[in-house]
C-alpha positions in Angstrom: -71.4 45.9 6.9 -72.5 44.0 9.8 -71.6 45.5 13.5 -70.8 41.8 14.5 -68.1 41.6 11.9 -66.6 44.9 12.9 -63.3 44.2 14.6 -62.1 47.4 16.3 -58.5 48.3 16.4 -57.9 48.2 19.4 -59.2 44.6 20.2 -56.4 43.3 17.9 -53.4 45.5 18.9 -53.2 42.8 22.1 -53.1 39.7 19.4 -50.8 41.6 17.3 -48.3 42.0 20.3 -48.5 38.3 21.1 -47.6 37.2 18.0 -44.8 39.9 17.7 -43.2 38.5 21.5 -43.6 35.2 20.1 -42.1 35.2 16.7 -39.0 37.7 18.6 -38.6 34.6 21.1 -38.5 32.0 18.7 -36.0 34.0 16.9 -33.8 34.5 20.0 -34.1 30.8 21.1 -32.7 30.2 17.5 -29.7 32.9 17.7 -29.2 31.3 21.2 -28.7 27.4 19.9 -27.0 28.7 17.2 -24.8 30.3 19.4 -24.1 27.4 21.8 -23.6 25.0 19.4 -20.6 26.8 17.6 -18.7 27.6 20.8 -19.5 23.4 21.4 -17.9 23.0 18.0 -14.9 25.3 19.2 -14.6 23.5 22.5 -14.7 20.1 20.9 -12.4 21.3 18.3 -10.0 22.2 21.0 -10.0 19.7 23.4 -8.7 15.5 23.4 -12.2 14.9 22.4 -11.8 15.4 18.9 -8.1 13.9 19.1 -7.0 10.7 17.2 -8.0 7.5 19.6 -7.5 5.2 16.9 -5.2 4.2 13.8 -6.2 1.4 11.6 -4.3 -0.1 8.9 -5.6 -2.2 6.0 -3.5 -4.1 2.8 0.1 -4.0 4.9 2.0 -7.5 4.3 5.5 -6.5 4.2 5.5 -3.3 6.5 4.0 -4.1 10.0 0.9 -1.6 11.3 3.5 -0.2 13.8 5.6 1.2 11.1 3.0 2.4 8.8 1.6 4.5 12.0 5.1 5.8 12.7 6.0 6.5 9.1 2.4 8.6 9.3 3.2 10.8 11.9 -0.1 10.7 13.3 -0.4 10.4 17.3 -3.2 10.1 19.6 -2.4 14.2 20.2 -3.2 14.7 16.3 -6.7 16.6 15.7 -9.2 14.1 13.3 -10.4 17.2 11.7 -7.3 19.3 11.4 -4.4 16.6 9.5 -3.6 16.9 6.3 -4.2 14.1 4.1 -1.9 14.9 1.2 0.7 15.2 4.0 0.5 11.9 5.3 0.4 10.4 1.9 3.2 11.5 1.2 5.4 10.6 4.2 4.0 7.2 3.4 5.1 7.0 -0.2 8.2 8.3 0.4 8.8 4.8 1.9 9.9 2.5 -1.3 7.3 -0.2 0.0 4.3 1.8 -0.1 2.8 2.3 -3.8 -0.3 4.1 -2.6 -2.3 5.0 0.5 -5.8 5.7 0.8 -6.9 7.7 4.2 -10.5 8.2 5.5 -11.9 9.4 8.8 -14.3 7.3 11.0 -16.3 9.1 13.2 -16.0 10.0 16.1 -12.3 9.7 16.4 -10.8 6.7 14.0 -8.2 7.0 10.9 -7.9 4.4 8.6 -4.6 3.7 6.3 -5.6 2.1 3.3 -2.3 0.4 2.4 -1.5 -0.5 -1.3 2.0 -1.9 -1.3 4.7 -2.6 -3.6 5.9 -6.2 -4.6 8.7 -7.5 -2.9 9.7 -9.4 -6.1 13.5 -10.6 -4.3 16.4 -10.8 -2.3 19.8 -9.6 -2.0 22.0 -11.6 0.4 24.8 -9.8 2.8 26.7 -11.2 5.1 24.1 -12.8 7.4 20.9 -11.0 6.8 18.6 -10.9 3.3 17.4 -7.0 1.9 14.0 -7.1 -0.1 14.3 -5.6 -3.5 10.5 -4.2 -4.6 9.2 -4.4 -8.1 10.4 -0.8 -8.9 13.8 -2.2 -8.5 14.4 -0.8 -5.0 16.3 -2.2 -2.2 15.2 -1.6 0.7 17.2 -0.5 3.6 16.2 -3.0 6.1 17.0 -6.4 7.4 14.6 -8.8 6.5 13.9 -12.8 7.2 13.9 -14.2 4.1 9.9 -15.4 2.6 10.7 -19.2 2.2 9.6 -20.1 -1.0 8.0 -17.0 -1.7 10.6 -14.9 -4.0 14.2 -15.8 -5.3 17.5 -14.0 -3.9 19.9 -12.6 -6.5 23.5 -13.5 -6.3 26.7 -12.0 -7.9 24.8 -9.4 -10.1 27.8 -7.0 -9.5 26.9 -4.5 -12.2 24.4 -2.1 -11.6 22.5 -2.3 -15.2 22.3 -6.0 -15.2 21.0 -6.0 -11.6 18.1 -3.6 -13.2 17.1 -5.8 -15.9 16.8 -8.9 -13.7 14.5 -7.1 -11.5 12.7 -5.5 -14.5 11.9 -9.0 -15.3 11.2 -10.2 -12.0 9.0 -7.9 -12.0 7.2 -9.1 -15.6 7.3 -12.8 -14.3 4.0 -14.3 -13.5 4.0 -14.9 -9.5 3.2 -18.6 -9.5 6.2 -18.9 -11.4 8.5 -16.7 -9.3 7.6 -18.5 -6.3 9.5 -21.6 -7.9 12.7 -19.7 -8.1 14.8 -20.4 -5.1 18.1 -18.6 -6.6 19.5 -16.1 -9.3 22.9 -15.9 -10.3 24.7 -13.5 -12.8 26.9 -15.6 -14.6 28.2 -13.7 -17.5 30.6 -15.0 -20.5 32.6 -12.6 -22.7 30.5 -12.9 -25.4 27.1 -12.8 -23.5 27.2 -10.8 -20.5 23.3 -11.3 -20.2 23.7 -15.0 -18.8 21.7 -16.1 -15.7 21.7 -19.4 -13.7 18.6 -20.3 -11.7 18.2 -22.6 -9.4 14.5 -23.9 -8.9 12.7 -25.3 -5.9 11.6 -28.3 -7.2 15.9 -29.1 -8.2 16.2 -28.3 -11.4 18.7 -25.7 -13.1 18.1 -23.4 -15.7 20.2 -21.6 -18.1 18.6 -18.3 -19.2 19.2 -14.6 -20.7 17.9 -11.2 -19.6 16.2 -10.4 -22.8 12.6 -11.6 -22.1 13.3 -13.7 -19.6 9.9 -13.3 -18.0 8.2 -14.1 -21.3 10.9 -17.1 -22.1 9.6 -18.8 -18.6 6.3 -19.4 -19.5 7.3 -22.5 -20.7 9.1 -23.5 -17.6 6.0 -25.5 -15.8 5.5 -27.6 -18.9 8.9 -28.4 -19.4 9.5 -29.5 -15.7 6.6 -31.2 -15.8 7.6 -34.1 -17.7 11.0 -34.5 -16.8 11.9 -36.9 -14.6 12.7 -35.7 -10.9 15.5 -37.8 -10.9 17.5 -36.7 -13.7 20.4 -34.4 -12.9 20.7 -31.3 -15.7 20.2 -28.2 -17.3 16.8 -26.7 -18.8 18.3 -24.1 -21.2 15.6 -21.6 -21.8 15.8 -18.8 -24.7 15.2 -18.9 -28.2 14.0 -22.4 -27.6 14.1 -24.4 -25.1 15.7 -27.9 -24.4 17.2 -30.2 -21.1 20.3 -31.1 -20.9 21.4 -34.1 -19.0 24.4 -34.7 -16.8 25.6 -37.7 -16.5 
């Protein structure tokens, strides 16, 4: 072997060394910013920095965003990274209005209510103030200013199980529809205790029955549509359907 290739031991013990230090630095420099950045983590995790700064609320038409964020629970104290989702959602579903809620975290320090809510289909009238009735059949316990034009307000349904089935329907009833019901009265008879009397928006009456009521309307916007707006009288609506004129 060539002399000239000969590398003696002792020449590279110095190398060896270096490369030892270095390698034991790099590895300290990592333990080190691993280090730091977990107690930054901690810190952040325990100071106003990671708190809530913002709630934002999506889909709410009924329910203002104030009431969704108190019905939440959440404050600008609450930690982003701490709350409990399934928590939350269920404060807000226990409120009759809310159907579903979706929540997500914005970065760095957002919360966004993703509100799905129920239908408010009607209106019960007491004393000087309307209550919404949702699509489940709920009435709500709150004071409300009445949609004009938007859902009908149910009169004199003084049983329970009646009340039920009118909602149930109301419920069925295709919107465009609904919105041309200004008024719903129960007007039972002894021998059919399922007799309603609607007053429309556009001044007709209607005689109807619970039992498929929703379906029995369809018809309603073809029949109104060629009578004339000046004639006084009755659309009767069930098994068929025919107007009756008063004189």
């Amino acid at each position: 072997m060539d002399k000239k290739t000969i590398v003696s031991i002792e020449d590279r013990i110095p190398k060896l060394k270096e490369a030892r230090k270095k390698k034991a630095n790099r590895r300290l420099i990592m333990y080190l910013c691993a280090f730091f950045l977990l107690i930054s983590v901690i810190v952040y995790l325990q100071s106003p920095l990671s708190h809530v700064k913002h709630i934002e609320v999506t889909g709410n038409n009924f329910l203002t965003k104030k009431t969704v964020k108190e019905l939440s629970s959440v404050t600008k104290k609450t930690n982003i990274w701490t709350l409990s989702k399934s928590e939350i959602e269920k404060k807000l579903t226990d409120n009759p209005v809310i159907e579903s809620v979706n929540i997500k975290r914005s970065l760095p320090n957002t919360v966004v209510f993703e509100v799905k809510e129920r239908k408010v289909i009607g209106y019960i009238s007491k004393e000087n103030h309307y209550q919404p009735i949702v699509e489940n059949g709920s009435i709500l316990d709150m004071q409300a200013k009445r949609l004009n034009g938007e859902v009908p307000v149910l009169r004199e349904f003084k049983d329970d199980a009646y009340f039920k089935k009118m909602t149930s329907e109301l419920g069925k009833l295709n919107e465009d529809i609904r919105k041309l019901i200004s008024e719903v009265y129960w007007s039972p008879e002894k021998d059919n205790k399922n007799k309603i009397k609607l007053y429309m928006n556009d001044g007709f009456v209607v005689e109807s029955g619970l039992k498929g009521f929703a379906n029995n309307m369809k018809v309603y916007p073809s029949i109104s549509s060629q009578l004339d707006p000046k004639k006084k009288g009755i659309i009767h609506i069930g098994r068929g359907a025919y107007f009756e004129e008063i004189k």
